[in-house]
C-alpha angles and dihedrals in degrees: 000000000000121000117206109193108191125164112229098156108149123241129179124344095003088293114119092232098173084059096041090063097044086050091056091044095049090041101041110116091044089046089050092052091056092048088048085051095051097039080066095050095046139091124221091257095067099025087110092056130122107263118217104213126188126219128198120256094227084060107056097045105148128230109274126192122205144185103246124228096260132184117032129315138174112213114180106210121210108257119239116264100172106059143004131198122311104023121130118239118225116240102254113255119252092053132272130332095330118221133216125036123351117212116246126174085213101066096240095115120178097240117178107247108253119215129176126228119218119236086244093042098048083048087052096051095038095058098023099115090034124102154147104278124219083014091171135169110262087196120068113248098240082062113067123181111225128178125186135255137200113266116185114255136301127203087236130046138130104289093253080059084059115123097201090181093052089038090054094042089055093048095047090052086049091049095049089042095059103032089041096096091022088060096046091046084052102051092043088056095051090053085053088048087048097053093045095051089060100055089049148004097276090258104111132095096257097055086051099052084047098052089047095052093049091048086053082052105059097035079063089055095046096053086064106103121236081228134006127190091244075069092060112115121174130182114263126217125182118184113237122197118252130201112269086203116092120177127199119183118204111201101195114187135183111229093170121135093272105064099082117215086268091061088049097050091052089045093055093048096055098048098044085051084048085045091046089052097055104040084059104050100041119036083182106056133109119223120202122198123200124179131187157181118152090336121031120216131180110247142189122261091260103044083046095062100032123028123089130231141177143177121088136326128249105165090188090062077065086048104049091052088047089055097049093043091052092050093038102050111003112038112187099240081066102028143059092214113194126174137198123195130186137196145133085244099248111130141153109298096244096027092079089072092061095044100062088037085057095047094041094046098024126021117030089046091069100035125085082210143010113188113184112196110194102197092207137066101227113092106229128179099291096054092054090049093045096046092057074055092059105060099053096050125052087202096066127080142169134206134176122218115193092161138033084237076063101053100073099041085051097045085046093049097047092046102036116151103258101265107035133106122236 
């Protein structure tokens, strides 16, 4: 007798969402494999899609629990009449293993189990292990920025602080709730009085009890303040904590006459995979584009992706706008500043100089990371400027792309969380 014990308990929307999760921790190398496989298949315009993977039969076996056999027992096994030791086994036909389904006339195939991916589990996976590096805070820790919130309201408070409306409203509800049975006793007793009035001339016992008990009455009613302070109702503010650290993240591309559609095209996936990461990641962060040929000019996301452009190439233009944007707007005591940069590495013939005496003076000394992406092979004059750069700052780093199956193990490898292997 076999016990299968699987959890199928129902959460949310009729999903099993406890053994969703398990299932994506027991299967997560093999599921990140499969993202890694259709990243490479993908464009950019579906790159945010839900991924069906396939995994293997043989690997999702459950538990199963089972009586043993228990006591003695005596089994005679065949013999073996096709080989003896020693003889060599021929590899089967058709290669090795075999995946996938396996044929049975008996209609009990081997299928790989299929299992989809949602579009907010596959970007999980696909930039788990990626991250910001040297995201630090730009604020000392003994000084914490706050800001205030709304709180509700409080019965004491400073008189600016003071809500008339919700004050007068409480007042009012205090007023009705104490005059309420005064006023229908009242009224009750006047039509008594009333009645009375009209069988005699008011003189008798009865209209004077009355009249003294209505007076009563409305001496009650009077003694009930117009406002009283347990009306009282003032705004009140509680400081929260905020993060001191703020990130900002340049993508500076090259869109000259030299870089070919196919460059382009290199340069923009890697940068909306870059986008998508961030985006992801910090809700809180500012991204800058910058986009040059021989003039660099700050764009739109849009315009960024999807404009053209042509004419010759000066880098340092790109640089020199960095560099004013950085000291005009995020200066490096508030901001993580990171920039990414991509080219195919052709560049003015004298222009190369200044570009690595702008990153070297001006620009790397303000920025936590500058990550340079060449999408070609051939080294030209800016990647031999920028490679004597590497070697003196940590912070720097520099990557080729020839091909789109490049761009995400490069983009891994340059933003890979501290501590992790590539």
């Amino acid at each position: 007798m076999a016990l299968h014990i699987i959890d199928r308990r129902l959460a949310g929307k009729n999903k099993s969402v406890g053994n969703r999760e398990r299932f994506l921790r027991r299967y997560k190398a093999q599921i990140a494999e499969s993202v890694r496989r259709a990243v490479a298949k993908r464009d950019i315009r579906h790159m945010e899609q839900a991924e069906s993977i396939s995994i293997p039969k043989k690997d999702i076996s459950e538990p199963v629990f089972h009586h043993g056999p228990g006591g003695i027992r005596d089994a005679v096994h065949a013999g073996n009449v096709d080989h003896v030791r020693g003889d060599r086994i021929a590899r089967p036909q058709g290669g090795a293993g075999g995946g996938g389904s396996q044929a049975s006339d008996s209609g009990e195939g081997e299928d790989d189990f299929i299992f989809t991916l949602s579009k907010e589990e596959f970007m999980q996976i696909f930039f788990e292990d990626m991250a910001l590096p040297r995201l630090l805070r730009t604020h000392l820790g003994d000084t914490p920025l706050y800001r205030t919130r709304r709180a509700g309201y409080s019965h004491d408070g400073t008189p600016h602080n003071l809500a008339v409306l919700r004050t007068m409203r409480g007042a009012l509800g205090r007023r009705i709730a104490l005059t309420k049975a005064p006023h229908r006793e009242l009224h009750a007793l006047q039509e008594q009085l009333d009645a009375l009035l009209a069988q005699d001339d008011g003189t008798s016992e009865a209209v004077a009890e009355l009249q003294q008990r209505i007076d009563a009455l409305k001496a009650r009613v009077a003694k009930v303040a117009f406002l009283d302070p347990i009306d009282l109702r003032f705004r009140n503010r509680t400081r929260v904590p905020i993060p001191s650290s703020q990130a900002v993240m340049f993508c500076v591309m090259d869109v000259s006459g030299s870089m070919d559609e196919g460059r382009k095209d290199l340069a923009k996936r890697f940068f909306i995979l870059l986008y998508l990461f961030l985006t992801r990641h910090y809700e809180k962060i500012d991204i800058i584009f910058i986009r040059h040929h021989t003039q660099a000019s700050e764009v739109s996301e849009e315009e960024f992706f999807h404009s053209t452009e042509s004419g010759g190439t000066v880098v340092s233009s790109a640089l020199a706008l960095l560099d004013q944007i950085i000291r005009q707007r995020y200066m490096s005591q508030d901001w993580n500043v990171y920039v990414a940069q991509a080219s195919d590495g052709d560049n003015f013939t004298n222009d190369s100089g200044n570009c690595r005496t702008l990153l070297e003076e001006r620009i790397l000394p303000l920025v936590r990371y500058y990550a340079y992406v060449q999408v070609a092979q051939e080294e030209q004059n800016l990647w031999h400027e920028y490679s004597q750069i590497g070697p003196q700052y940590a912070h720097f780093a520099m990557r080729k792309v020839s091909e789109p199956a490049d761009i995400y193990p490069v983009l891994r490898d340059l933003f890979k969380k501290e501590g992790v292997p590539a």
